[in-house]
Backbone as CSV, one residue per row, in Angstrom:
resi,resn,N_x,N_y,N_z,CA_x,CA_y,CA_z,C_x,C_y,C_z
1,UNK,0.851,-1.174,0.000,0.000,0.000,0.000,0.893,1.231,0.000
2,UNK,0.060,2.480,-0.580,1.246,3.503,-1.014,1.106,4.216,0.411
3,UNK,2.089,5.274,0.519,2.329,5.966,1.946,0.723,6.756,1.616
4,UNK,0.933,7.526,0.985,-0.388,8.308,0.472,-1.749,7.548,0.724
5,UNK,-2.459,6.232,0.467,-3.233,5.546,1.115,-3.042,5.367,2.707
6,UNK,-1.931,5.728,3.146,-1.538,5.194,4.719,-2.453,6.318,5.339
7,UNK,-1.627,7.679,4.717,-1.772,8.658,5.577,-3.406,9.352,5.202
8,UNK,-4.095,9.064,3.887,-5.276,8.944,3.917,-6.078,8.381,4.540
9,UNK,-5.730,7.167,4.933,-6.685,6.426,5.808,-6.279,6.731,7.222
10,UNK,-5.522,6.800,7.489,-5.237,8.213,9.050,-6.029,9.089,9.061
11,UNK,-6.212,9.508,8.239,-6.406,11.052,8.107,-8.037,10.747,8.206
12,UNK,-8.359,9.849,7.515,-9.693,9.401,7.568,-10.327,9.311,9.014
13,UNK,-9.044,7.889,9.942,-9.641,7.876,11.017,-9.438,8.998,11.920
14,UNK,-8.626,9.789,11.921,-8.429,11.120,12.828,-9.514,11.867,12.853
15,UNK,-10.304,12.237,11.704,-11.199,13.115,11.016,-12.839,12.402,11.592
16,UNK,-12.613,11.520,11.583,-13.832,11.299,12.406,-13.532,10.778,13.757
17,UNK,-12.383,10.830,14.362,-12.078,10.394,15.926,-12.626,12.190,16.523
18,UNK,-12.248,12.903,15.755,-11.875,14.321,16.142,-13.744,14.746,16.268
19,UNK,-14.694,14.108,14.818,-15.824,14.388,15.181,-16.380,13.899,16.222
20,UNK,-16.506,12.639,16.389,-16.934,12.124,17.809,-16.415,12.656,19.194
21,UNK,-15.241,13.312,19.006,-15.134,14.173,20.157,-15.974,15.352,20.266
22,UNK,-15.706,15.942,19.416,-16.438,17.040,19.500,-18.061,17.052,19.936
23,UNK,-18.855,15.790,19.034,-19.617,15.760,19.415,-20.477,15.170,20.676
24,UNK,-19.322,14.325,21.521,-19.579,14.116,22.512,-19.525,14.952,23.704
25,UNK,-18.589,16.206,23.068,-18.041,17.523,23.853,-19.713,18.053,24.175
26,UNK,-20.877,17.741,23.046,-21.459,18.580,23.057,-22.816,18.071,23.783
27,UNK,-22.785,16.572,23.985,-23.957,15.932,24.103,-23.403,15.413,25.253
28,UNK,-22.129,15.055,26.153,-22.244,14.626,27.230,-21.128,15.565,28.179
29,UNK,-21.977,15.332,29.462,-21.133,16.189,30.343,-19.910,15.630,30.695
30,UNK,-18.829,16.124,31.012,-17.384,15.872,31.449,-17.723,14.768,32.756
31,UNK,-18.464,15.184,33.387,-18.807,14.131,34.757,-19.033,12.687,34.770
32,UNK,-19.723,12.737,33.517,-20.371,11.343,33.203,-18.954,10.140,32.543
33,UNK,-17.959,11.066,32.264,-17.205,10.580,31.642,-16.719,9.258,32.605
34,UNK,-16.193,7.682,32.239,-15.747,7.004,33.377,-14.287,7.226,33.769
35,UNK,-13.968,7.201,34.741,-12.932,7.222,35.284,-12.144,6.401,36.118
36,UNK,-12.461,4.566,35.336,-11.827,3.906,36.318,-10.275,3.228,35.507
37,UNK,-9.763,3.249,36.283,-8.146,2.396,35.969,-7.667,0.726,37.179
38,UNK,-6.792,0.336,36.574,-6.442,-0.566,36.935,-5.310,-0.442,38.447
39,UNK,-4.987,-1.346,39.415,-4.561,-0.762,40.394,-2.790,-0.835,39.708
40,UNK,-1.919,0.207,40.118,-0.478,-0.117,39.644,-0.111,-1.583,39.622
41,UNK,0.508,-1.729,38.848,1.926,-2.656,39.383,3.383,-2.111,39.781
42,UNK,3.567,-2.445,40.988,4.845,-2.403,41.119,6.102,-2.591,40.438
43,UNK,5.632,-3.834,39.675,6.982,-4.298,38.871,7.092,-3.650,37.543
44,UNK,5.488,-2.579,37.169,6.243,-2.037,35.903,6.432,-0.299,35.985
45,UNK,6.741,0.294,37.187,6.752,1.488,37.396,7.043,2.206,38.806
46,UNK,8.095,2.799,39.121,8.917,3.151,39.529,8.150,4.495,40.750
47,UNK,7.134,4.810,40.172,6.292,5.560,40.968,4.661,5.037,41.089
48,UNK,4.178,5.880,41.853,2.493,5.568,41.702,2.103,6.360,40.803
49,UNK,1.460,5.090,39.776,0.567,6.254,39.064,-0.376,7.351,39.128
50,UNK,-0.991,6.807,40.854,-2.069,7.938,41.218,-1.600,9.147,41.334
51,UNK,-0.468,9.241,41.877,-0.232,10.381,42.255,0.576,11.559,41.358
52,UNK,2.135,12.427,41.440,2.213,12.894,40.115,3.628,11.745,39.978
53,UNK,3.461,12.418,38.237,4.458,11.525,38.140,5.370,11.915,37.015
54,UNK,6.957,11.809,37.542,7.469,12.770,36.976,8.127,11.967,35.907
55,UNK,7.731,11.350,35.229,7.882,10.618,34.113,6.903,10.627,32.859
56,UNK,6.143,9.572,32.410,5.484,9.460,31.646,4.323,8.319,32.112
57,UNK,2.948,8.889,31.804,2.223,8.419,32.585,1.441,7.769,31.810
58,UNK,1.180,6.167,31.726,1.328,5.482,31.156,-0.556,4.293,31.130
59,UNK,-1.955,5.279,29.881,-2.986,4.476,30.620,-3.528,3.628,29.502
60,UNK,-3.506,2.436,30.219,-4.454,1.351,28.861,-5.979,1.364,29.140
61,UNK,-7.317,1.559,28.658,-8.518,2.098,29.455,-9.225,0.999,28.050
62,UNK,-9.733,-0.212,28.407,-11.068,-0.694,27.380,-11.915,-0.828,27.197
63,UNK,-12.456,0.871,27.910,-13.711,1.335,27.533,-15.003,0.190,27.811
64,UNK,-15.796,0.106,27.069,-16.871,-0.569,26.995,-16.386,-2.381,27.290
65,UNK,-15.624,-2.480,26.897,-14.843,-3.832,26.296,-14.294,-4.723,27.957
66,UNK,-13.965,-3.905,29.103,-13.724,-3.845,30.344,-12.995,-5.122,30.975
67,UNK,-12.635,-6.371,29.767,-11.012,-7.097,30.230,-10.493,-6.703,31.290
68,UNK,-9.988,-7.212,32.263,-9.009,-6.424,33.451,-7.838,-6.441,33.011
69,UNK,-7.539,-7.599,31.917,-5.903,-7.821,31.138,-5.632,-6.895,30.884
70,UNK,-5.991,-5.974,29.944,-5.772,-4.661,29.463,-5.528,-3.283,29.895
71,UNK,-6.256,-3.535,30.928,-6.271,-2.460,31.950,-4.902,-1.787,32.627
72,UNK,-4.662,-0.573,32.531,-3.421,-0.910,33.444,-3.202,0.957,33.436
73,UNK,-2.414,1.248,34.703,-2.343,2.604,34.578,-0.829,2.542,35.231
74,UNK,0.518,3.148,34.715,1.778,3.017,35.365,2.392,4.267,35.357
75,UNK,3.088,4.539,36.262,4.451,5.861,35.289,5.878,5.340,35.396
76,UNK,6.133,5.308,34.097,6.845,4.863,33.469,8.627,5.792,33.737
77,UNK,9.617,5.590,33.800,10.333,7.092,34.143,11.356,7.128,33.000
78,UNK,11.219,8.512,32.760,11.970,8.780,31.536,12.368,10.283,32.166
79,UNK,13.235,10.985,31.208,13.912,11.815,31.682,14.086,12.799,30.339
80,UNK,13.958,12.409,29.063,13.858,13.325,27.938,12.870,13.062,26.605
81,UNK,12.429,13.322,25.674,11.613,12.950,25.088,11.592,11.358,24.791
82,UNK,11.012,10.654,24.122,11.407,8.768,24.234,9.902,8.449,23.670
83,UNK,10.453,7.623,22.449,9.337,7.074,21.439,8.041,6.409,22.550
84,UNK,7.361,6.499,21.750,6.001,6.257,22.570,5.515,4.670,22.831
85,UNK,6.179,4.400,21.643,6.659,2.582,21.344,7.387,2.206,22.708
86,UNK,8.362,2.994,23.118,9.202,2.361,24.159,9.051,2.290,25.401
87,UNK,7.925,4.055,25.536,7.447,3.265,26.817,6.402,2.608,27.184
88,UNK,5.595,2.822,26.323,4.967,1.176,26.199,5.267,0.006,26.628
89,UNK,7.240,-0.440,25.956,7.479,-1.419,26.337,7.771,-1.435,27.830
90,UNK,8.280,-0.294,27.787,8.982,-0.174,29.316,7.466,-0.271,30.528
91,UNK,6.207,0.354,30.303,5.482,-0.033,31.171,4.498,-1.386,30.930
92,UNK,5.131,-2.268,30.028,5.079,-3.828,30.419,3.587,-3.691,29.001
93,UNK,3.023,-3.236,28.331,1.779,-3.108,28.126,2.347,-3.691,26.231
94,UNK,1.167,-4.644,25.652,2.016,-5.131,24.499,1.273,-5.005,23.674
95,UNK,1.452,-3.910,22.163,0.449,-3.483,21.255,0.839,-4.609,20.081
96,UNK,-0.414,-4.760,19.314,-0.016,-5.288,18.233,-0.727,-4.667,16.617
97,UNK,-0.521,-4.824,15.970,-1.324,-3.799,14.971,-1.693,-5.006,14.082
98,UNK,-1.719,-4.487,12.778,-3.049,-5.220,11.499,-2.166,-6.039,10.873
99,UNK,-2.198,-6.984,10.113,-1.429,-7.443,8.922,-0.836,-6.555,8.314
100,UNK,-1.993,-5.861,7.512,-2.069,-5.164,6.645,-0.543,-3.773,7.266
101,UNK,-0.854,-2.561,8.454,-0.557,-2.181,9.038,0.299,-2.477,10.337
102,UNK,1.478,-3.433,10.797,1.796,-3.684,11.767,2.342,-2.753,12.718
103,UNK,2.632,-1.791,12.010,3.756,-0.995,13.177,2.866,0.309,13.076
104,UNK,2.253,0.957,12.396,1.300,2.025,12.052,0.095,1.957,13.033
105,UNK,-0.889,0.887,13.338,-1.993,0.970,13.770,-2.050,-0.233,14.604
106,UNK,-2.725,0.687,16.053,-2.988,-0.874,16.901,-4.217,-1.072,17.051
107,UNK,-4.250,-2.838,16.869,-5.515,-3.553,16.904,-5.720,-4.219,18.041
108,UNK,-4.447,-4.525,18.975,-4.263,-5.204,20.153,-3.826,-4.717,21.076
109,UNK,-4.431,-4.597,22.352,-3.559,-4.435,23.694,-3.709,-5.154,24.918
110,UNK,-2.299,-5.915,24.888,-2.118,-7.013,25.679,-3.388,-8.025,25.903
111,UNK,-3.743,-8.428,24.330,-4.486,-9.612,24.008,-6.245,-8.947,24.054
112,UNK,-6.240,-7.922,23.847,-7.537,-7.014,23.845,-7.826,-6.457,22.936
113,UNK,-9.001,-6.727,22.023,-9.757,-7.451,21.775,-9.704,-9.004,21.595
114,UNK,-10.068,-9.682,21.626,-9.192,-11.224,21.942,-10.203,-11.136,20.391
115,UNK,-9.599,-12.312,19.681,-10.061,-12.703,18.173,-11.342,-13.004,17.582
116,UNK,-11.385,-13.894,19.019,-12.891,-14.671,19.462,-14.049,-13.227,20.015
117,UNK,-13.736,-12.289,20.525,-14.431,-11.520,21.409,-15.653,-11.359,20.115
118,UNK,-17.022,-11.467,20.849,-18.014,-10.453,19.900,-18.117,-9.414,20.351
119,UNK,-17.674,-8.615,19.650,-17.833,-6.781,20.484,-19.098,-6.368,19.895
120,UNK,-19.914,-6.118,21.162,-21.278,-5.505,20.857,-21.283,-3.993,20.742
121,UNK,-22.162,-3.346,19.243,-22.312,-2.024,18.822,-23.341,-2.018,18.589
122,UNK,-23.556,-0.915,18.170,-24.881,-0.252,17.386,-25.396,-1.070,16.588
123,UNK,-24.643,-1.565,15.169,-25.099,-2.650,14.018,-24.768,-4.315,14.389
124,UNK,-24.737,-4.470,15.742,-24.790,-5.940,15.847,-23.752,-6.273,16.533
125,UNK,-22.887,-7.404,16.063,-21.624,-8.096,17.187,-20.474,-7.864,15.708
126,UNK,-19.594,-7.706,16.209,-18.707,-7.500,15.561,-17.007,-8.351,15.905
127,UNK,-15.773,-9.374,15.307,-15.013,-9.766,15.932,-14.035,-8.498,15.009
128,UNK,-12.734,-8.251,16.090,-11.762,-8.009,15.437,-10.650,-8.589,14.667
129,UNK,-10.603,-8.940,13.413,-9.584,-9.858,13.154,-7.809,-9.390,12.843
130,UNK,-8.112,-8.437,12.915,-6.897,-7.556,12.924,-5.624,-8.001,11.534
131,UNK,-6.829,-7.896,10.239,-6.296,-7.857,8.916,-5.772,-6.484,8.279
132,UNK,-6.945,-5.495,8.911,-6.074,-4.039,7.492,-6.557,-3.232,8.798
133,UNK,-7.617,-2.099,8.227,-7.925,-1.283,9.461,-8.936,-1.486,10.129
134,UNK,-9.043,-1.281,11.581,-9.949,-1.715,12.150,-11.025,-0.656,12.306
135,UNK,-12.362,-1.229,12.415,-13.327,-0.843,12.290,-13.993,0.304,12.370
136,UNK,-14.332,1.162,11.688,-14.439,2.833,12.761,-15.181,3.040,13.570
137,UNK,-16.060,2.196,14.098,-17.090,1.935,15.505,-16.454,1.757,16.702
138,UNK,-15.144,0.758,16.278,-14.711,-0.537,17.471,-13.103,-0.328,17.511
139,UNK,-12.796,0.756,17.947,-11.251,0.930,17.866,-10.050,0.881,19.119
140,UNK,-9.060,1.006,18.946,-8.150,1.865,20.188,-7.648,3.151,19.586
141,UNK,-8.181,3.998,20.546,-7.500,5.364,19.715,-6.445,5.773,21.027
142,UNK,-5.227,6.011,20.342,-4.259,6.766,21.166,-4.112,8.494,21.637
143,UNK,-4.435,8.621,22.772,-4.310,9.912,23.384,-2.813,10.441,24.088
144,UNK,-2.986,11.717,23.864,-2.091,12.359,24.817,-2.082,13.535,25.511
145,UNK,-1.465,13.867,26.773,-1.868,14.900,27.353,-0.565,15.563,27.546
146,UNK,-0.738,16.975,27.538,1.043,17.485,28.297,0.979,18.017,29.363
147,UNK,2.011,17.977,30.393,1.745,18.096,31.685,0.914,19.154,32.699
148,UNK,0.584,20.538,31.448,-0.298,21.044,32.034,-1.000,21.469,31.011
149,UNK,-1.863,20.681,30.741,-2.964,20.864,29.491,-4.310,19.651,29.332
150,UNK,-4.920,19.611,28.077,-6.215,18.787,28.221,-5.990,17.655,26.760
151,UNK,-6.395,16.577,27.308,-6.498,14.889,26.135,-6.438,15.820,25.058
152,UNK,-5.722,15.040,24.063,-5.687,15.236,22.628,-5.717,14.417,21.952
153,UNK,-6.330,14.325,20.749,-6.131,12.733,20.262,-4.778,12.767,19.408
154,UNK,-4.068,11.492,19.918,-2.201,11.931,18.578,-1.892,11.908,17.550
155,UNK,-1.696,13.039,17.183,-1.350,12.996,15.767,-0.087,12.298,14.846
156,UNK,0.200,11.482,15.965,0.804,10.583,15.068,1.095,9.179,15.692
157,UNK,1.506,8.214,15.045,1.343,6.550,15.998,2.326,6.134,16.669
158,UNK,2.118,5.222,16.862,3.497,4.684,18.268,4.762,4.789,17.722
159,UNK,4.736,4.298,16.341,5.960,4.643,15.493,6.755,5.807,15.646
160,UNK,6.045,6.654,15.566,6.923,8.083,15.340,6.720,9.068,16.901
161,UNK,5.709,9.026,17.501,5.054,9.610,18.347,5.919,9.506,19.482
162,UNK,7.093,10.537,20.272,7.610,11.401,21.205,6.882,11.800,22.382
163,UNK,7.021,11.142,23.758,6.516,11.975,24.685,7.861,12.323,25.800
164,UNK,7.201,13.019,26.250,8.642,13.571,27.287,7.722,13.823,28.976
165,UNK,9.060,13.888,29.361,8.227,13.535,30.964,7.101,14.609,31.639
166,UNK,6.165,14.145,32.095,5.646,14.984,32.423,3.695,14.910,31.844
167,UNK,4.054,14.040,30.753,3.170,13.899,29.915,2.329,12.393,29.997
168,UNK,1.724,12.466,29.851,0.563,11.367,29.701,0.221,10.640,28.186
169,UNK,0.348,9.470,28.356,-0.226,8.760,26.980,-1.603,7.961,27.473
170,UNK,-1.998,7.862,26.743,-3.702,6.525,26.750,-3.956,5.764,25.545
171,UNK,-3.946,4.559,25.958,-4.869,3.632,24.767,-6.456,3.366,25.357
172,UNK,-7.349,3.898,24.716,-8.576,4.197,24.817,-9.094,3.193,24.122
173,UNK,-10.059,2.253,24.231,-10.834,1.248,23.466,-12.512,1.654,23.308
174,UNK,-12.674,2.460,21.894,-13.962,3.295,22.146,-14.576,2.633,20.825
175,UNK,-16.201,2.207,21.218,-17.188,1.402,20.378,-18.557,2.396,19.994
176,UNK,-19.191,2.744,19.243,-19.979,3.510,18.868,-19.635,5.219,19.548
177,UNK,-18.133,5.547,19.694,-17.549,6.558,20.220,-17.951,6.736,21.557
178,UNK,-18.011,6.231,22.275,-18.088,6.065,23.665,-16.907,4.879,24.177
179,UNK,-16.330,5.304,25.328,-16.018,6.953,25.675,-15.653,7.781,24.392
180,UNK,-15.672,8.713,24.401,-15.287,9.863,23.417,-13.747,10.160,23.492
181,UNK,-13.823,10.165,25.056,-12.081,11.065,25.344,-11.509,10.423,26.698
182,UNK,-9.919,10.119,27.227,-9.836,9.622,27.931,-10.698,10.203,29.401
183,UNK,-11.096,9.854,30.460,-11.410,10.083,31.857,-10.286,12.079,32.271
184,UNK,-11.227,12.574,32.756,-10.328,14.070,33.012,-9.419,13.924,34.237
């Protein structure tokens, strides 16, 4: 596939990740939003995530989908900017992307959506098979926050995508766009 189809079909899913925000900006209150995470692990983070953290703060959230596997909230410690891929690895959490897309787009986190799963939406049950792109109902969309500012959705993927300490990443698992945006 040409780069130009890549970044079209990005551009595609950004363009409507960005509407469903908005329009959830407009139809649901910030309160309602959920706000639950997984309890730390010790063994993959150096601080508590609850509290601050002067690293990179590290959340896997599956939404509707609610696996506890997946789940996980860490801070990760870094000290200067550092691919987004790495701390990933570094806070233990394991993405996997499409055939089609492996390193561009994730379809998996740490075995979430499982193959078998029927993910229930709007138009019925749906499995993920994680061949090209995944579904625009039934996704993981990657967020980020900077240390004193509000969720953004990222403009670019684990591949290329830079965070530096201080900052917050999220893998969000959102099905008929709910949740909309990570927890405030």
């Amino acid at each position: 596939m040409t780069l130009t189809k890549i970044r079209t079909a990005a551009a595609s899913s950004l363009a409507a990740a960005g509407l469903l925000l908005t329009l959830a900006a407009c139809s649901t209150p910030a309160a309602t939003q959920p706000t639950t995470s997984a309890p730390v692990s010790p063994t993959t983070s150096s601080s508590s995530a609850a509290g601050p953290c002067a690293g990179v703060k590290v959340i896997v959230d599956s939404g509707a989908l609610k696996p506890s596997a997946a789940d996980t909230s860490v801070c990760v410690p870094v000290d200067a900017a550092t691919p987004a891929s790495k701390v990933l690895d570094e806070a233990k959490v394991k993405t996997e992307g499409t055939t089609q897309y492996p390193n561009e787009l994730v379809c998996r986190v740490n075995g979430v959506p499982a193959a078998d799963l029927d993910i229930t939406h709007k138009g019925g049950t749906y499995k993920e098979e994680c061949s090209s792109m995944p579904a625009a109902f039934a996704y993981w969309a990657l967020w980020v926050k900077p240390a004193s500012g509000d969720w953004a959705y990222a403009q670019e993927g684990l591949a290329t995508l830079q965070v530096s300490p201080g900052e917050s990443l999220e893998l969000l698992y959102t099905v008929d766009g709910e949740p909309a945006a990570p927890a405030v």
